[in-house]
Legacy VTK file of the C-alpha trace (Angstrom):
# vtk DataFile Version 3.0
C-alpha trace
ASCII
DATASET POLYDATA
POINTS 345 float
6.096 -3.903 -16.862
4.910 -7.333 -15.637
1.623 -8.059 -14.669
0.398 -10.836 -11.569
-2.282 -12.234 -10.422
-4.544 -10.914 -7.759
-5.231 -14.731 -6.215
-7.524 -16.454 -8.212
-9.858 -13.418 -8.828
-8.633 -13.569 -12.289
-7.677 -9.695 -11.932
-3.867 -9.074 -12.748
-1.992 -6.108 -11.496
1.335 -3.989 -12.547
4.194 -5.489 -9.934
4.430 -1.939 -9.386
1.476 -0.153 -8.158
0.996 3.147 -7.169
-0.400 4.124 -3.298
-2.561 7.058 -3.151
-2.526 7.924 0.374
-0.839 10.633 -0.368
-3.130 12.486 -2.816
-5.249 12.684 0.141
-2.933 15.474 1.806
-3.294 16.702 5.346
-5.694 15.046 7.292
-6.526 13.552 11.231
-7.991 10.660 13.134
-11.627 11.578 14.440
-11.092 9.688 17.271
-7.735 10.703 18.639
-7.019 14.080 16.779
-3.128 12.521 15.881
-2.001 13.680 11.967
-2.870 10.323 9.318
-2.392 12.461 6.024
0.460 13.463 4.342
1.465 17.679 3.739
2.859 19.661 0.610
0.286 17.936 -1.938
-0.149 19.414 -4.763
-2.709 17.692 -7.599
-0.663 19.128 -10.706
2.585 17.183 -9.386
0.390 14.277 -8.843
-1.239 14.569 -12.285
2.608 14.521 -13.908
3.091 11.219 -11.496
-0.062 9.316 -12.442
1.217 10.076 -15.992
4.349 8.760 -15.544
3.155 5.500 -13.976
0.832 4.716 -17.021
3.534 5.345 -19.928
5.619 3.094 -17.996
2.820 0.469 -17.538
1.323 0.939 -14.044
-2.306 -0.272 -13.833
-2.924 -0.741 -10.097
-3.577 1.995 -7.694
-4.536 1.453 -4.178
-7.230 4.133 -2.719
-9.209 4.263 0.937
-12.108 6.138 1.681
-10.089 7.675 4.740
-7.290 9.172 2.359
-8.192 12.742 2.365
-11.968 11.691 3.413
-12.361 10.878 -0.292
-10.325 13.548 -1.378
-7.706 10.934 -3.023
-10.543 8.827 -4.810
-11.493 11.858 -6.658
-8.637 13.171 -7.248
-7.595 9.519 -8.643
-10.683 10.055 -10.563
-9.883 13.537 -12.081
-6.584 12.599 -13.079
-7.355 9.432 -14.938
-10.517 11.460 -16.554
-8.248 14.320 -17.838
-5.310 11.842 -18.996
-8.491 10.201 -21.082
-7.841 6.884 -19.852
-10.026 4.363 -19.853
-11.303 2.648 -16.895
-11.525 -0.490 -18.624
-7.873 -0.880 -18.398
-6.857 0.243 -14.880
-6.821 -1.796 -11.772
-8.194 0.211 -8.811
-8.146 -0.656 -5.046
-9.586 1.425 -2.452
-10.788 0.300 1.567
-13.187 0.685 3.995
-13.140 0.229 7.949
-10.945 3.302 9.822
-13.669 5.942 8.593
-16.467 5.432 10.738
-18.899 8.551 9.346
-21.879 8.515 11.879
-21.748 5.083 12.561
-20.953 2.854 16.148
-18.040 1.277 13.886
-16.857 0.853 10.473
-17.619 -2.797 9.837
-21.228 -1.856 10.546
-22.631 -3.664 7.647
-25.218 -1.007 6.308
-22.094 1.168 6.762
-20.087 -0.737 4.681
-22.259 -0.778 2.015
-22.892 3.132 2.190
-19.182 3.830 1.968
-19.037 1.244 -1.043
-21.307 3.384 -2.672
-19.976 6.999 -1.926
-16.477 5.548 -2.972
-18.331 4.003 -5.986
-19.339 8.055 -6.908
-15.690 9.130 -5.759
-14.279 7.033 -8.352
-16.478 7.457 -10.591
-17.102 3.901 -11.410
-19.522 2.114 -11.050
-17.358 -1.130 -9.910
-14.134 -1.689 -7.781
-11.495 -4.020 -8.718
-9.847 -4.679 -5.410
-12.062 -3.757 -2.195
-10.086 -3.928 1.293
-11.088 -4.430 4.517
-8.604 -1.586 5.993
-8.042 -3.238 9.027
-8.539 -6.625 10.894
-9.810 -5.697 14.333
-13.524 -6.307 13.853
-14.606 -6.040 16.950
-16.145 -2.917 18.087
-18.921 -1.016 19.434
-22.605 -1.820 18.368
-25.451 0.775 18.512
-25.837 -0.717 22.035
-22.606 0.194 22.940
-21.512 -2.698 23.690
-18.899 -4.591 22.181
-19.811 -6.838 19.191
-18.154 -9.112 16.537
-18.777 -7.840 13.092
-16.301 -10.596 11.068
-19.599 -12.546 9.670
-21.595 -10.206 8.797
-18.787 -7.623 7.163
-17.666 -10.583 5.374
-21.675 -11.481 3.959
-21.935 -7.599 2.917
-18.454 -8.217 1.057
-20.017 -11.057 -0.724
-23.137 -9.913 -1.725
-20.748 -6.835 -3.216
-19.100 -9.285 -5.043
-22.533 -10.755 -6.056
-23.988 -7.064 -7.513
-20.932 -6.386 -9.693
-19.600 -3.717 -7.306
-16.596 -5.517 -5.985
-14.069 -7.749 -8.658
-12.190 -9.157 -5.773
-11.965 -8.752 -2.108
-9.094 -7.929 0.175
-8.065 -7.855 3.200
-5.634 -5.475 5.199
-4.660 -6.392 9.076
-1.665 -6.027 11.308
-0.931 -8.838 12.503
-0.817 -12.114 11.804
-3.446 -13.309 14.451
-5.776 -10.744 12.896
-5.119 -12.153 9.345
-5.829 -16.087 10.688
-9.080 -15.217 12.088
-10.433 -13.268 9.278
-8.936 -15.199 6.356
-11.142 -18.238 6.642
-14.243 -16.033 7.146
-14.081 -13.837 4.720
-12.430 -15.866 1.847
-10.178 -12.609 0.121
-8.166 -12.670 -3.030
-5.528 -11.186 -1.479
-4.228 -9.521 1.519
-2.420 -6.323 2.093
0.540 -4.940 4.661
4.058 -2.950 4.956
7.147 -5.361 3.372
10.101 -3.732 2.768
14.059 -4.890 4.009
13.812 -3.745 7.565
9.442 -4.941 7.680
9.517 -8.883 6.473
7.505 -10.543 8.870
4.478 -10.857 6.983
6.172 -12.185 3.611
9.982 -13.674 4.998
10.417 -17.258 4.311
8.801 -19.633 7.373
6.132 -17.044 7.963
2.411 -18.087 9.272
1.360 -15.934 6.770
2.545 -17.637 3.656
1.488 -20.751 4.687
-2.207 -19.181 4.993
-1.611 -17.871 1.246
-0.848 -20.835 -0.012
-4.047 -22.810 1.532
-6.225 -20.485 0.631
-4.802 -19.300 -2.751
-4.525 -15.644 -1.684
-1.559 -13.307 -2.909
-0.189 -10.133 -1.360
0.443 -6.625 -1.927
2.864 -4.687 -0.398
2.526 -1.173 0.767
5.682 0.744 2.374
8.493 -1.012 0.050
10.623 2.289 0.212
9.878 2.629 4.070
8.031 6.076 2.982
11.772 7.332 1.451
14.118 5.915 4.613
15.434 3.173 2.175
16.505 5.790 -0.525
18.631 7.480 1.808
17.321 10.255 1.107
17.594 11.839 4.863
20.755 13.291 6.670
20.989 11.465 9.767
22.679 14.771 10.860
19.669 16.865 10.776
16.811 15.033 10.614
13.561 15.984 8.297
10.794 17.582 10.232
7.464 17.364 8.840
4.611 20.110 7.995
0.914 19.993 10.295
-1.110 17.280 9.497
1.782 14.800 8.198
1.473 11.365 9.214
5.587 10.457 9.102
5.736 13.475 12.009
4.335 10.543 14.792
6.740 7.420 13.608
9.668 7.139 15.350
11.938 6.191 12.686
13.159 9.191 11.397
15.917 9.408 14.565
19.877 10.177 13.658
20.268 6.321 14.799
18.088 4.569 12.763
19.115 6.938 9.353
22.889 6.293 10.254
21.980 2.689 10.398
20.472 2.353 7.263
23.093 4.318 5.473
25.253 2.223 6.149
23.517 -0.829 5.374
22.789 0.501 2.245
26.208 1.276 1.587
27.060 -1.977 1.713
24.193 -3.224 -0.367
25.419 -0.511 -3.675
28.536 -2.439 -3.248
27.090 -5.647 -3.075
24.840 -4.908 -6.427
27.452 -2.960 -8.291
25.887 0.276 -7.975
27.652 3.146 -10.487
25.794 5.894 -9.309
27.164 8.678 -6.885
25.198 8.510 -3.456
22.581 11.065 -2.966
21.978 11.400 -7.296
18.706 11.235 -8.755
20.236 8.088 -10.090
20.933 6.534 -7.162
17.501 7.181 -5.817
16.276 4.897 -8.667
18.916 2.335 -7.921
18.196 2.320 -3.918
14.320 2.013 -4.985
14.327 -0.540 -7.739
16.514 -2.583 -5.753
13.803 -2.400 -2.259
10.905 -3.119 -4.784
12.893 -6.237 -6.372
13.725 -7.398 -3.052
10.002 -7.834 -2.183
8.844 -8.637 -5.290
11.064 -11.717 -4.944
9.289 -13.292 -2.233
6.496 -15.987 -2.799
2.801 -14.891 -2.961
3.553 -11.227 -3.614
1.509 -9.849 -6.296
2.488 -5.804 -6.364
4.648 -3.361 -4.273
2.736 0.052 -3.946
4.824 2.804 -3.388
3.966 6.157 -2.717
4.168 9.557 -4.762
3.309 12.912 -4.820
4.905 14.172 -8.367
6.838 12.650 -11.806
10.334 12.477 -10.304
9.201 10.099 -7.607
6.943 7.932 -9.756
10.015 7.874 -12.416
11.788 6.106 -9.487
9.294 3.999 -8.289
8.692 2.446 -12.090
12.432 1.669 -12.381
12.041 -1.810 -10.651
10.161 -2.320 -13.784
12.605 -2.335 -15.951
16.052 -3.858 -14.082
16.063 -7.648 -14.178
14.161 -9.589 -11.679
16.237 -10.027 -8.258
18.207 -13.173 -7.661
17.612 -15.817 -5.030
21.024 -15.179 -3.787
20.538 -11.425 -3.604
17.418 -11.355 -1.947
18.789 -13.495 0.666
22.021 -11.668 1.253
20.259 -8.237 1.393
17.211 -9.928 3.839
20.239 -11.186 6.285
21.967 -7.780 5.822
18.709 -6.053 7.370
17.327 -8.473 9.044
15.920 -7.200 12.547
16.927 -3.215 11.882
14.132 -1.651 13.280
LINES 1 346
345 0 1 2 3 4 5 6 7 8 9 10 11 12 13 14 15 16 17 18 19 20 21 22 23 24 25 26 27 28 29 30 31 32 33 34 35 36 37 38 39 40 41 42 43 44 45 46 47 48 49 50 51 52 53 54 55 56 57 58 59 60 61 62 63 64 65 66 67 68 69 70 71 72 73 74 75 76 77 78 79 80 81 82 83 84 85 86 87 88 89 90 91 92 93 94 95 96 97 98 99 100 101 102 103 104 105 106 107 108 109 110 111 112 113 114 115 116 117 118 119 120 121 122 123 124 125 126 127 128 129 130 131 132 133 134 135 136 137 138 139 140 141 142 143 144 145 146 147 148 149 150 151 152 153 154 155 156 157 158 159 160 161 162 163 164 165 166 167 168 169 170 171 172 173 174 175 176 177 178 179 180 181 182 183 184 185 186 187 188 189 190 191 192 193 194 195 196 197 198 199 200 201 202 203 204 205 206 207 208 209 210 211 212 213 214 215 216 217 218 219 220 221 222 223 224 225 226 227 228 229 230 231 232 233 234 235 236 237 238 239 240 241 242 243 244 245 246 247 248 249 250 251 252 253 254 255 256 257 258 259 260 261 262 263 264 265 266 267 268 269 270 271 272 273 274 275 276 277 278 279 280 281 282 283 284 285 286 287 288 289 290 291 292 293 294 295 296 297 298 299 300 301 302 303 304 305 306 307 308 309 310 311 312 313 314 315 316 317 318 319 320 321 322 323 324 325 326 327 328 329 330 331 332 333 334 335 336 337 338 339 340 341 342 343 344
């Protein structure tokens, strides 16, 4: 495993991190009632993951307070307690700003500082390595009702975080680039946070706004959704496509269609023959191919600290740490494979 740095914060993550949104299981928006959890959770099979991740060198893993309503930060925290690790030598990320509690908004700054501190006792830490702003839309309703700009004063709360020994380096989530060049100057992060995988580029791909906003302000990046949440490990029949338990997020997104799986299989068809895949299609071992090759791909790309995949027991952490052990990806490779799926949406 290779470690990078998390801007100039002087904190240094695995290039392959762990997301916990699963561990958070079922769960649904307050405001609109739609699923944003994940189903068939169990914490034993995410134990046997978290395991696997640290003998293979993980160190980073990226939390929210909205994951489970805390259920994944203490969960995170059980399993690294009963594994005996110590905290000293983990890297760990969580976010505020979609749970709003019993406040007019979630960048409401004594907000902000309350869900610091229950996420704080979640963890049980008494410090966060990497704390996100979860979204970049940070204007919202005041106590008023009316609408009102929170970027200044979310950002001074941030600080003064920083200041207390609570935070180790701040982040920011958006998406969209616009939301990313308004809050970037404000708020100063170490690094920023979005979706980058083959058929997702726009926020790392060569020419982007967004680089050039990295590189002046000496921020990095961390990519969630390198596996497109299993669509890149071909992994789904186009022919009868999966259908998801209550309270599972991936049952909303519109990807999971007989067109877009046919398309993909095929693109990744010719990608195994590109790379000089062995492995039968559809094997455990080709899983680990398709997924150390999408986590490669991004990690090749300037500014780009970590990929965070997703798991929810041993086999698919196994996979996700195997891009941690196959030779970095070419420069010729990464562009052949970014023109292959350029655009497929």
């Amino acid at each position: 495993m290779k470690y990078r740095p998390v801007g100039t914060s002087g904190v240094k993550v695995s290039e392959i991190g762990f997301g916990c949104w699963t561990m958070g299981g079922p769960n649904w928006s307050a405001l609109t009632g739609a699923p944003i959890g994940w189903a068939d959770v169990n914490d034993a099979d995410i134990l046997a993951g978290i395991k696997a991740g640290l003998d293979a060198g993980v160190n980073h893993w990226d939390n929210a307070d909205i994951y489970g309503n805390g259920r994944a930060e203490r969960t995170l925290a059980q399993s690294l307690g009963t594994l005996g690790v110590s905290r000293q030598t983990q890297v760990i990320a969580t976010k505020v700003g979609h749970f709003r509690g019993t406040a007019p908004y979630g960048y409401e700054p004594a907000h902000i500082r309350n869900q610091c501190e229950q996420s704080l006792r979640n963890l049980r830490t008494d410090y966060i390595d990497i704390y996100y702003f979860h979204h970049g839309t940070y204007v919202g309703p005041g106590y008023d009702g009316q609408a009102h700009d929170y970027l200044h004063e979310a950002a001074g709360v941030m600080h003064d975080l920083v200041k207390e020994g609570k935070v180790r380096a701040v982040g920011q989530s958006a998406y969209s680039i616009e939301d990313f060049e308004r809050a970037v100057p404000v708020l100063r992060p170490h690094v920023l946070q979005n979706k980058a995988n083959l058929r997702y580029d726009e926020f790392i791909a060569p020419g982007s706004p967004l680089r050039r906003l990295m590189r002046e302000h000496g921020c990095t990046f961390v990519a969630f959704g390198p596996l497109d949440q299993g669509i890149l490990l071909d992994k789904f029949d186009p022919d009868n496509p999966p259908a998801f338990l209550e309270g599972d997020y991936r049952g909303n997104r519109k990807d999971f269609t007989p067109e877009i799986l046919r398309t993909v299989r095929g693109l990744l068809a010719k990608a195994r023959e590109r790379l000089g895949s062995a492995a039968t299609p559809g094997t455990p071992e080709d899983t680990a191919f398709l997924s150390s090759m999408a986590s490669r791909w991004v990690l090749a790309h300037e500014n780009v600290c970590s990929v965070i995949p997703g798991f929810r027991n041993e086999r698919q952490a196994r996979c996700n740490v195997r891009a941690a052990v196959d030779a970095p990806m070419s420069e010729a490779d990464r562009a052949w494979l970014g023109g292959l799926f350029g655009g497929v949406r």
